[in-house]
C-alpha positions as a printed NumPy array, in Angstrom:
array([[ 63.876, -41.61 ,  79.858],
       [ 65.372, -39.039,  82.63 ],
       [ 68.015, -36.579,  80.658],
       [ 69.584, -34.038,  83.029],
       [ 69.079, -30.403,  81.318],
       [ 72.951, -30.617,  79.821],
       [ 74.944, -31.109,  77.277],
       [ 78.275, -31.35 ,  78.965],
       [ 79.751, -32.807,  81.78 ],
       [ 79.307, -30.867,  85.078],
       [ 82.362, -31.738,  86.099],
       [ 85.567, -30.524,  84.028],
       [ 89.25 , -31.411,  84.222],
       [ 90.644, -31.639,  87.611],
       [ 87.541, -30.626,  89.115],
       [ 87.219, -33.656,  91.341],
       [ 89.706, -32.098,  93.65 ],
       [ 86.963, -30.046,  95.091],
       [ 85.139, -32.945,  96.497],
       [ 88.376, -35.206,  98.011],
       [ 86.019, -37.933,  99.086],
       [ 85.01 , -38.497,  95.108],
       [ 88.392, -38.249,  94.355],
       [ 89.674, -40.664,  97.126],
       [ 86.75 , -43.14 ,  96.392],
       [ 86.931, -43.614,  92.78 ],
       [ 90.762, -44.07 ,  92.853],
       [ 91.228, -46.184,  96.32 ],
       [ 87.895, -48.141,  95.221],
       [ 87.412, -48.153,  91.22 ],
       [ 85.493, -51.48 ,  91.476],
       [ 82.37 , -50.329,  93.793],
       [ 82.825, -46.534,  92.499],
       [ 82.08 , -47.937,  88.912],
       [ 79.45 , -50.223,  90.32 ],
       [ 77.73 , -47.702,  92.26 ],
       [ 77.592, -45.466,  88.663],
       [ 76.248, -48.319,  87.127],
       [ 73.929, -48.585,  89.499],
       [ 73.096, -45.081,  89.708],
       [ 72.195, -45.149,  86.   ],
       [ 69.867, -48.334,  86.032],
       [ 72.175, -50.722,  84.596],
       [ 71.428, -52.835,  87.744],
       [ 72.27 , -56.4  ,  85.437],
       [ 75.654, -55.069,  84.736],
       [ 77.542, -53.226,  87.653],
       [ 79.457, -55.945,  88.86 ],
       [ 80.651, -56.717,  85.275],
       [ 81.872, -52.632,  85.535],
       [ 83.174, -53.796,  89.032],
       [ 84.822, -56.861,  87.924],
       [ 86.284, -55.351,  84.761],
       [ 88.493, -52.58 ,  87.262],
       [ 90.994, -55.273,  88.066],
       [ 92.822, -55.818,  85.165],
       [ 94.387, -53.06 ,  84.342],
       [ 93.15 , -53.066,  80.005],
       [ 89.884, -53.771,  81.287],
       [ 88.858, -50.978,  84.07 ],
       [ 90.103, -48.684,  80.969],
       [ 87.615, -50.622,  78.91 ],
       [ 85.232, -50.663,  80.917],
       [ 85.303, -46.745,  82.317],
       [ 85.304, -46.207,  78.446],
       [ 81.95 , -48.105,  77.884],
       [ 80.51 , -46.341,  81.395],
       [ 81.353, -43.31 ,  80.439],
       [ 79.38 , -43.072,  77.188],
       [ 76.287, -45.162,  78.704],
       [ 76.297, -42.379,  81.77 ],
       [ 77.198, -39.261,  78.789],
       [ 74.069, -40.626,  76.968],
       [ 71.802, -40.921,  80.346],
       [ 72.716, -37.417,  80.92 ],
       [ 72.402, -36.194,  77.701],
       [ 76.032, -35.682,  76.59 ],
       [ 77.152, -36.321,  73.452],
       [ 80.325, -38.252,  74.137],
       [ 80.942, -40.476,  71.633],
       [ 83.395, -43.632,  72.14 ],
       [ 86.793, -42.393,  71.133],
       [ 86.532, -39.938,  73.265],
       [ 85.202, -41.124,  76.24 ],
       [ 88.336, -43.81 ,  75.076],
       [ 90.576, -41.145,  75.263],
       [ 89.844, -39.904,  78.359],
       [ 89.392, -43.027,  80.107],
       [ 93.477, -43.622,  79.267],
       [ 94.215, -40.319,  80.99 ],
       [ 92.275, -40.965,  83.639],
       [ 94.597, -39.929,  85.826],
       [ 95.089, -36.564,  84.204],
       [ 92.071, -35.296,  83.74 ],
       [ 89.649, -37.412,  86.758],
       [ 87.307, -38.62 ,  83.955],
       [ 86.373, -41.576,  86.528],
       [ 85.731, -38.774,  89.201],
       [ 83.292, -37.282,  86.367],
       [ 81.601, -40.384,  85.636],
       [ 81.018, -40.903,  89.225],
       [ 79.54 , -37.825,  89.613],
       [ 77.198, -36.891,  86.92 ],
       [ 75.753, -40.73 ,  87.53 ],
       [ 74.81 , -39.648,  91.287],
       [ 73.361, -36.221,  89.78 ],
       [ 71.072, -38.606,  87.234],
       [ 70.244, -40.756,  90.387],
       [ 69.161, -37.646,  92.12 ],
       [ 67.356, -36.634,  89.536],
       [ 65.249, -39.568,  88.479],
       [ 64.49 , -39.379,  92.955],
       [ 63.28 , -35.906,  92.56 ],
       [ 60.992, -36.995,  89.795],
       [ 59.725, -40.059,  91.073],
       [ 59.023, -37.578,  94.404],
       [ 56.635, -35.22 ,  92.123],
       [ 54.989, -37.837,  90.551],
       [ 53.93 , -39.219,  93.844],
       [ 52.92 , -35.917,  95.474]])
């Protein structure tokens, strides 16, 4: 089980302006930017379900609610469901997307760098 040394999101509030291709990516493309999360995370089985689920409209905030607690719980975060709820129907306020996006590629890179040591 790979946990990232946190217990908060790396990423606050807004902070997704500093990378504009994150930004740009997860709001041009929400269907392969929740995929590639999903993906990122292991859940291999379900990231075109996450990817599927973007299109109508009830449903991407459904399903960047249920991502964003798997991903929070990969990484060690204790986001519960309202929350993550919350912030999934602000999404556009506070870039929780952008966040999800990006602490998923930071567990990726993580499980790389430890699959790297094991092999050295």
């Amino acid at each position: 089980n790979n946990k990232i040394m946190s217990n908060e999101w790396d990423q606050g509030p807004g902070e997704c302006c500093n990378d504009s291709g994150l930004c740009c990516y997860t709001f041009c493309c929400p269907c392969l930017a929740f995929k590639e999360a999903a993906d990122n995370i292991g859940k291999d089985d379900a990231a075109w379900l996450y990817c599927l689920l973007t299109f109508p409209i009830p449903f991407g905030c459904c399903s960047l609610t249920h991502l964003g607690t798997v991903v929070a719980e990969k990484a060690g975060i204790a986001e519960e469901i309202p929350m993550s709820a919350v912030k999934s129907c602000f999404d556009c306020c506070c870039c929780y997307s952008c966040t999800v996006v990006n602490q998923s590629r930071k567990i990726k890179a993580a499980g790389e760098g430890n699959q790297k040591m094991e092999r050295e």
